[in-house]
C-alpha positions in Angstrom: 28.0 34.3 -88.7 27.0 33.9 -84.9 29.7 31.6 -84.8 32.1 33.4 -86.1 31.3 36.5 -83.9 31.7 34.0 -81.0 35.0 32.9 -81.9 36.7 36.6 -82.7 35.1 37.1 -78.9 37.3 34.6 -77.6 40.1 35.3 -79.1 39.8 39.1 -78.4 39.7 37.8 -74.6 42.6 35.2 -75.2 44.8 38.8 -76.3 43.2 40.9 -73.6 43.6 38.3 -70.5 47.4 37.8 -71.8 48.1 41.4 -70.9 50.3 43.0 -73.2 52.1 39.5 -74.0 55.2 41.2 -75.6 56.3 42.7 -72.1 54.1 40.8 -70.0 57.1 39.1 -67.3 55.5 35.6 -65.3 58.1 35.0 -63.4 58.0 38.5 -62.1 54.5 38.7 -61.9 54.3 35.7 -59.9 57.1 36.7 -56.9 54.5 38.7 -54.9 52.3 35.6 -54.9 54.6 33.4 -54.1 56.7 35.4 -52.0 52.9 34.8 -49.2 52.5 31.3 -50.1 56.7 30.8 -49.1 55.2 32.8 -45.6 52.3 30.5 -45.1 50.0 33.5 -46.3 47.6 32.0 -48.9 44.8 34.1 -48.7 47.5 36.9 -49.4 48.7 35.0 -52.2 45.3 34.6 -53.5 44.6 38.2 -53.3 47.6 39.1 -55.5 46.7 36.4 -57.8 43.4 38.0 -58.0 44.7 41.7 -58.3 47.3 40.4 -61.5 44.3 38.7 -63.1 41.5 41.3 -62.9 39.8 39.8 -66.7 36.9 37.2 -66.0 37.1 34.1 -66.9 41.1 34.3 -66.5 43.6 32.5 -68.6 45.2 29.1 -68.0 47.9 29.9 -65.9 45.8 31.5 -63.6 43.2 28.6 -63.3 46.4 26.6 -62.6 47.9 28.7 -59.8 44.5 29.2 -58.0 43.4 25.8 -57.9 46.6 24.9 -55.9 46.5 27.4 -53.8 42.7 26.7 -53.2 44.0 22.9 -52.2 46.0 23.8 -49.7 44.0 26.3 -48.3 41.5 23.4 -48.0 38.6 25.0 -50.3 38.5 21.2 -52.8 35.0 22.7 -54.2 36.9 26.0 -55.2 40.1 24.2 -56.4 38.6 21.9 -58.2 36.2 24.4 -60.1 39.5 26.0 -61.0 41.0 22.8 -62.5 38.5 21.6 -64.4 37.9 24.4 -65.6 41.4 24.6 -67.0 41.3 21.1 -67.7 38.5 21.8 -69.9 40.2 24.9 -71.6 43.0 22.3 -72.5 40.5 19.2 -74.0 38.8 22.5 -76.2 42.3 23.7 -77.1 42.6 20.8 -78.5 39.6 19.2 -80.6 39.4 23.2 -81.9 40.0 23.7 -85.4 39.6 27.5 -84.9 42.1 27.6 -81.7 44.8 25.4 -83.7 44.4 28.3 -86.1 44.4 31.0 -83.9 47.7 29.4 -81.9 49.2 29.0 -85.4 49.0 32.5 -86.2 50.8 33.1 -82.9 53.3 31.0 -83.6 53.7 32.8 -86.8 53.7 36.4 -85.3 56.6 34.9 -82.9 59.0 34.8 -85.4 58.9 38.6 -85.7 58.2 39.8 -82.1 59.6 37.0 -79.6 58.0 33.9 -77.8 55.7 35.5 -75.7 53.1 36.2 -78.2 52.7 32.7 -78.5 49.2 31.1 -77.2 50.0 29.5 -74.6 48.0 26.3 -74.1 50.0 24.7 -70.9 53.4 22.7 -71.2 52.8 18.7 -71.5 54.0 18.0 -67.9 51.3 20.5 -67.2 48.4 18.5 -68.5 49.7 15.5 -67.3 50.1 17.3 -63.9 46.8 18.8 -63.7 44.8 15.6 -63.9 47.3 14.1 -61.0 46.7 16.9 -58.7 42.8 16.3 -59.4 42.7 13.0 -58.9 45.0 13.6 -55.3 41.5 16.0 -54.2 39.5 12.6 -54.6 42.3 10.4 -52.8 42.2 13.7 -49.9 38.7 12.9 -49.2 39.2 9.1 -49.2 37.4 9.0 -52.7 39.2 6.3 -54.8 35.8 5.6 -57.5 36.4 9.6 -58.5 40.1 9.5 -58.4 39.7 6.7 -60.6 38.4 9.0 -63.5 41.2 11.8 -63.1 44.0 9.0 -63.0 42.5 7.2 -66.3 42.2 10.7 -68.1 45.6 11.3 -67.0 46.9 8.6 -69.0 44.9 9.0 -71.8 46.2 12.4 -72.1 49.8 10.7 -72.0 48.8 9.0 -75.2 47.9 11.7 -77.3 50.6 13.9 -76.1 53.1 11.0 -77.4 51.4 11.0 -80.6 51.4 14.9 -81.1 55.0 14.7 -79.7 56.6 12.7 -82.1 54.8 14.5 -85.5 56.2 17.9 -84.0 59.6 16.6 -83.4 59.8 14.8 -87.2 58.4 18.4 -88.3 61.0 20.4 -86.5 63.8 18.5 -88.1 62.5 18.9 -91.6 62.8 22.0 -91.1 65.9 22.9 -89.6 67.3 20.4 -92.2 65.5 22.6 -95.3 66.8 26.3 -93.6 70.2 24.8 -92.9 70.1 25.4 -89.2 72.5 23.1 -87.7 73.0 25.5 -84.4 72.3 23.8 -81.1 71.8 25.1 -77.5 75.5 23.8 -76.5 76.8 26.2 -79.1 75.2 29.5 -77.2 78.1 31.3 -75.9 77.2 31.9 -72.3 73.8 29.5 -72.4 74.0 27.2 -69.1 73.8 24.2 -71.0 74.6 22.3 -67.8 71.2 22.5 -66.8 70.0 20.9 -69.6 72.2 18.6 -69.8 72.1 16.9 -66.2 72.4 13.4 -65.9 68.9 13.5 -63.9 67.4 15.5 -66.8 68.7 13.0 -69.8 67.8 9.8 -67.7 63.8 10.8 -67.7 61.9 8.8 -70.7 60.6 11.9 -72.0 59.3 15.2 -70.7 55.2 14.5 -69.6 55.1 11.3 -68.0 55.4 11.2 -64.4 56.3 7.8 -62.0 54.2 9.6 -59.7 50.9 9.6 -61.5 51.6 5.7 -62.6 52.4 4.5 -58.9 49.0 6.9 -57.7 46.8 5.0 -60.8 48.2 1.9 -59.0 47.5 2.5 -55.5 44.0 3.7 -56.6 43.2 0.4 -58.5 44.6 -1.3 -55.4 42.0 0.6 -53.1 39.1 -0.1 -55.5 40.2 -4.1 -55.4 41.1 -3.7 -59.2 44.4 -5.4 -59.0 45.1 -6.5 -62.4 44.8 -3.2 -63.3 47.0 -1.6 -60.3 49.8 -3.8 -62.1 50.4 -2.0 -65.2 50.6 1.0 -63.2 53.3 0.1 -61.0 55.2 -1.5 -63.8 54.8 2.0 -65.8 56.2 3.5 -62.4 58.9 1.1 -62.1 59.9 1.4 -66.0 59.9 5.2 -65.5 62.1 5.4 -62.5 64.2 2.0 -62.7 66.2 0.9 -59.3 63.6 2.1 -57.6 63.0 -0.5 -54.6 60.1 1.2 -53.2 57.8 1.0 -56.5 59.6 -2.3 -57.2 58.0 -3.6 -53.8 54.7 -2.4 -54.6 54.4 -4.8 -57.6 55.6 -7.9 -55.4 53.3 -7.0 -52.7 50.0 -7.4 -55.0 50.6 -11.2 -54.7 51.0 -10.8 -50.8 48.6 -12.1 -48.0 45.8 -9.3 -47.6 45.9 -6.6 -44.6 45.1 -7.9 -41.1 42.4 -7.0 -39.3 42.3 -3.3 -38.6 44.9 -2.8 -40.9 45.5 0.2 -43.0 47.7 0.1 -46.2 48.8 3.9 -46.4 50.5 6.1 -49.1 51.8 9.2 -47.3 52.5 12.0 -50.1 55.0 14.6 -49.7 55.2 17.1 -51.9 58.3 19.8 -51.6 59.4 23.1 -53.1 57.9 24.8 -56.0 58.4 24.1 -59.5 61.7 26.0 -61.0 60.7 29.8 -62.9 62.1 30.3 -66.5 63.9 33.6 -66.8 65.5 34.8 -69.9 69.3 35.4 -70.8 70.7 37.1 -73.7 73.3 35.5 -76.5 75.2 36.9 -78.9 74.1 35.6 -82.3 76.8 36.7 -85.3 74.7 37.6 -88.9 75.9 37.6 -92.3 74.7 40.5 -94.4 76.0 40.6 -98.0 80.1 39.6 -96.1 79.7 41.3 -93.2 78.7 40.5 -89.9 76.2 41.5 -87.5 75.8 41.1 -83.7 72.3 40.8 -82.7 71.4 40.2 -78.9 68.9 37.2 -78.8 67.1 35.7 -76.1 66.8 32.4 -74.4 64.7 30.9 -72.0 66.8 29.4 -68.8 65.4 27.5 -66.0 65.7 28.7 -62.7 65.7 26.1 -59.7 63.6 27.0 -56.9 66.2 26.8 -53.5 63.0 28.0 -51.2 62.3 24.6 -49.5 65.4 22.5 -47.8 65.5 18.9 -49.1 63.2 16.7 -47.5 65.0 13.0 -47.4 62.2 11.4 -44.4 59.6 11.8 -42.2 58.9 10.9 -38.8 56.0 8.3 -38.2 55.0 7.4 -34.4 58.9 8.7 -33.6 60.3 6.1 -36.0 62.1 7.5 -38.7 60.8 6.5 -42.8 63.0 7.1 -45.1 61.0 9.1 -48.4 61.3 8.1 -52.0 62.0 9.9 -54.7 59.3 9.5 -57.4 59.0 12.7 -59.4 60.1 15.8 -59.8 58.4 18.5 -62.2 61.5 20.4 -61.8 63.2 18.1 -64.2 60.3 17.6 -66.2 60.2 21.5 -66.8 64.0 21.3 -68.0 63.5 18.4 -70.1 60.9 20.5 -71.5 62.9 23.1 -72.5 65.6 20.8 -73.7 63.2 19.3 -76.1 61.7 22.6 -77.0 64.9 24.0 -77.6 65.4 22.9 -81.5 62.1 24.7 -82.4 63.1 27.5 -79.9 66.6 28.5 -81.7 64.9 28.2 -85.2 62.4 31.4 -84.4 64.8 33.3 -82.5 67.5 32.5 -85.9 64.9 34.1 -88.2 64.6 36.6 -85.8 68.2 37.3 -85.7 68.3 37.2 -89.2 66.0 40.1 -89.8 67.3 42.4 -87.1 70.3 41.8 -88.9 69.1 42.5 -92.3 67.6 45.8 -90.8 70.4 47.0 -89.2 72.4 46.3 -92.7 70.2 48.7 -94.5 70.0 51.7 -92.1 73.7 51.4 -91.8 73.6 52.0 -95.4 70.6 54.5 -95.9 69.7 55.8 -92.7 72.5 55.4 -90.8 71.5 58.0 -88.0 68.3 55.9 -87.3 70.7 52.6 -86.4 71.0 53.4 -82.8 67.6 53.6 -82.4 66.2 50.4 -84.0 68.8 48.2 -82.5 67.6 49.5 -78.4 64.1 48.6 -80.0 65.1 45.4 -81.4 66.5 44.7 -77.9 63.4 45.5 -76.2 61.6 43.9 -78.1 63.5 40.5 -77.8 62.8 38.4 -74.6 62.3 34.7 -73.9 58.3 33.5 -72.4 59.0 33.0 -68.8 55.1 31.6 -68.2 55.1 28.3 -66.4 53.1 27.0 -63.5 55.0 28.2 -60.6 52.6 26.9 -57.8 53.0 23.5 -58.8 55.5 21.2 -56.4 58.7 20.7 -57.6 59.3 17.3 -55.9 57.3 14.1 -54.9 58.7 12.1 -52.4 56.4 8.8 -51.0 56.6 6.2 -48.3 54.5 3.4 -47.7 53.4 1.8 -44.6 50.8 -0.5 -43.0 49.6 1.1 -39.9 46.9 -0.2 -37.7 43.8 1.9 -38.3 43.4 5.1 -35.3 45.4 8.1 -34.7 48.8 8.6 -35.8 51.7 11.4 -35.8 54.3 12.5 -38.1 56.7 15.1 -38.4 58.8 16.9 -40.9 62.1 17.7 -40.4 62.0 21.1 -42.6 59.5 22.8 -40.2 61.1 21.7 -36.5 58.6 24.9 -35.2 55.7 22.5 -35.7 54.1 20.2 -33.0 53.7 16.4 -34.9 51.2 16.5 -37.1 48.5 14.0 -36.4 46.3 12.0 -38.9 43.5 9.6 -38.6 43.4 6.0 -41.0 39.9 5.0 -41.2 40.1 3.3 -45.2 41.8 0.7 -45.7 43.8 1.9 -48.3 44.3 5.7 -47.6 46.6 8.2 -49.5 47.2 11.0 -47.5 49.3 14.2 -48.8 51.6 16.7 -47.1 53.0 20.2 -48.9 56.2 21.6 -48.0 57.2 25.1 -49.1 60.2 27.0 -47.4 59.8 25.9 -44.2 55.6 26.1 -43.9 53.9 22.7 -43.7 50.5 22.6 -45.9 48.0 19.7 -45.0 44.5 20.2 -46.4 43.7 16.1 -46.4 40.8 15.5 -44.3 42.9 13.2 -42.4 45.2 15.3 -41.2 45.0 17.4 -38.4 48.1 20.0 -37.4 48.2 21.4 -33.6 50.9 24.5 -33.8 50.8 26.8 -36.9 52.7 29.5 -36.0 51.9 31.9 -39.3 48.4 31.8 -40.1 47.2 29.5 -42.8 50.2 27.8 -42.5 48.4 24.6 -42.7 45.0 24.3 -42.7 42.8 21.9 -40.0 39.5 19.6 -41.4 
C-alpha cells in the first residue's frame, strides 16, 4: 500500500511539474532563456530557467537545460548533479513497470487531447547525448578513467535503444496496416516535407547514434593506452560518417610511432549553435461521415533550424589556420527523429481527426447551434509537443593536432571581438572543448583561459 501511495506521488508530481501539458508551449517557454544565453548572460538564463520551473525536483527537460548551462558557466559539480540526475530519471523510466504504465496511459489520453499529454521520457538522441556531454565534463578536467564510464554507458544505451527501436517500428506498422492508414507526411498539404527529407537527414544510419560519441570513446581508450579498444570506436565513427578523412586518419594513426617527447596528442572540440526548436503547423485533414466530408484542422510537429550561430568551417591555432570536421550534428538527429516518429505521429492525430469529425457530424445534425463552438475548442485543443532540449549544440565540428606540451592560442572566427583564446597541454592526450552560440564564445575546460569577454559570462576563466 506504501508503495502504491509512493507511486500515485510521483506521478501526481510528473502532471503537476508538466504544467498544464495541454497548453504548456517549450519552444516559447524556452526563448527568454535562450534569448541570455545567445547574449552571453547565463546566470540570466539560469534565473529564467529557474522562474519557469518553480516545482522541486523539476522534470527532465529542465535537468537537461540546466546542466548545460551549468557547464559552460563552469559549475561541473552543479552540472553534473543535474545530469545524472536526469540520467538517472531516464535508467528508472525505463526498468519501471509502473512508469511504462503510467506513459502508456498518456499515450492513450493523446489520442483524444493532442501529443503533449504524452510523458515525456527524452528523445533517443537525447540519451545518447546526455551520457556524451557527461563524459566531455571528465575529458574537461583531464579525467579519461571517469570519462571512460560515461562513454561505455553511452553505448550501452545505444543497444537497448536499437532493440526498443525496432519492436516499436514492427508495432507501428501492424497497426497502421490493421486501421488502414496508408497517409504519410509527404501527403500533408502544406507540411515542409523538405526538411525531412534532406539528403543530410536520410544519409544518417538512424536517429540516436552519434560519430561524435564513437570518435570521443576512441580518443578516451587512446588516452587510457587501451588501444584495441579505441579501434572499434573509430571504426563505429568512420561507419557512421563515411568519407570522412579525419576519423579515417585516426584509425591509421593507432599503428603509428608514439608522441615525441613533450608531445601532446590533442582533440579540440567545437561545439556551435543550438539544437533546432519544434513548433507546430496546422493541416487540413478531409473526414468521411456517413458521405460527407469534414475538414478538421490538425496539427503537426515541424522542426525549426536554429540560424543564431554563423557557421563555423576552422579555427585558428598559433595563427595557422585548421580546417574543422564535421562529425555530428543533433540538428539532424532531431529531424530524423521526427521523420521516424512521424508514422506513429499521423496515426493519433488520424483518430483524432476522426472524432472531431464525427462530433461535428452530429451537432450539425442535432445541435447545430453548438457547431461553432466545439469546432474553435477542437482547434484549441489541437497542437503538436514542441518539448525538445533546446540547450543542447546543434553541431560538432573537431580537429586534431599534436602540439608540443605549454601554452597555446586559438581563435574563432565567429567572435572576431575576442582576444585568442589561450589554453595550456599538460596530458598527453587532452580533449579540450569550445561552445559557440551567436557570436559569444563559451570555454569552461580547465585548459582554457580567454583574456577579452566583452559581455559578462561570455566565457568563463579556470
Amino acid at each position: 500500500m506504501a508503495t502504491c501511495l509512493r507511486f500515485l506521488l510521483v506521478l501526481g508530481a510528473c502532471v503537476m511539474l508538466s504544467g498544464c501539458p495541454t497548453t504548456r508551449d517549450y519552444n516559447a517557454e524556452l526563448g527568454e532563456t535562450l534569448a541570455y544565453f545567445n547574449a552571453g548572460q547565463l546566470d540570466g538564463s539560469l534565473a529564467v530557467l529557474e522562474r519557469n520551473n518553480p516545482f522541486a525536483p523539476g522534470d527532465l527537460l529542465y535537468h537537461f537545460e540546466k546542466g548545460e548551462l551549468l557547464r559552460l558557466k563552469g559549475d561541473m559539480t552543479g552540472s553534473f548533479a543535474a545530469w545524472d540526475y536526469a540520467d538517472r530519471s531516464i535508467v528508472a523510466y525505463e526498468n519501471s513497470s509502473r512508469f511504462s504504465t503510467f506513459k502508456k496511459l498518456t499515450e492513450y489520453n493523446s489520442y483524444v487531447a493532442n501529443d503533449k499529454v504524452r510523458f515525456y521520457d527524452g528523445y533517443d538522441f537525447e540519451k545518447v547525448a546526455l551520457t556524451t556531454q557527461m563524459a566531455l565534463i571528465f575529458m574537461s578536467n583531464a579525467d579519461p578513467a571517469d570519462a571512460r564510464v560515461l562513454i561505455k554507458k553511452t553505448h550501452e544505451r545505444e543497444a537497448g535503444i536499437a532493440e526498443k527501436r525496432d519492436l516499436q517500428y514492427l508495432e507501428l506498422e501492424n497497426q497502421a496496416q490493421e486501421q488502414g492508414i496508408s497517409l504519410q507526411y509527404k501527403d500533408l498539404q502544406g507540411y515542409p516535407v523538405a526538411t525531412l527529407d534532406a539528403p543530410e537527414v536520410i544519409a544518417l544510419k538512424n536517429s540516436y547514434q552519434s560519430a561524435f560519441s564513437h570518435y570521443l570513446a576512441g580518443f578516451i581508450y587512446e588516452a587510457l593506452n587501451e588501444k584495441d579498444l579505441a579501434a572499434p570506436g573509430y571504426r563505429k565513427a568512420v561507419e557512421l560518417r563515411p568519407n570522412t578523412p579525419l576519423l579515417e586518419q585516426a584509425l591509421r594513426n593507432l599503428d603509428k610511432s608514439p608522441l615525441k617527447a613533450g608531445e601532446s596528442d590533442v582533440l579540440l572540440i567545437v561545439q556551435t549553435g543550438l539544437a533546432p526548436a519544434r513548433s507546430s503547423v496546422r493541416v487540413p485533414i478531409s473526414v468521411d461521415v456517413d458521405g460527407e466530408a469534414f475538414i478538421t484542422n490538425m496539427s503537426f510537429p515541424i522542426i525549426v533550424p536554429d540560424t543564431s550561430t554563423p557557421p563555423v568551417d576552422y579555427i585558428s591555432v598559433d595563427g595557422k589556420q585548421q580546417k574543422l570536421t564535421l562529425i555530428n550534428s543533433f540538428g539532424d538527429m532531431a529531424r530524423r527523429t521526427l521523420r521516424d516518429d512521424m508514422p506513429g505521429i499521423i496515426e493519433r492525430t488520424l483518430v483524432r481527426a476522426k472524432s472531431n469529425a464525427r462530433e461535428q457530424a452530429y451537432l450539425k445534425k442535432r445541435r447545430p447551434e453548438l457547431l461553432e463552438a466545439t469546432i474553435l475548442q477542437q482547434i484549441q485543443r489541437e497542437d503538436a509537443d514542441t518539448r525538445g532540449w533546446r540547450t543542447l549544440p546543434d553541431k560538432t565540428y573537431i580537429v586534431r593536432l599534436r602540439l608540443k606540451k605549454g601554452v597555446h592560442e586559438l581563435t574563432v572566427p565567429n567572435a572576431p571581438e575576442y582576444l585568442p583564446v589561450k589554453f595550456r597541454i599538460d596530458q598527453t592526450h587532452q580533449a579540450l572543448s569550445l561552445r559557440a552560440v551567436s557570436n559569444q564564445i563559451y570555454a569552461a575546460d580547465r585548459a582554457l583561459m580567454i583574456e577579452s569577454t566583452p559581455l559578462p559570462q561570455a566565457a568563463v576563466l579556470n
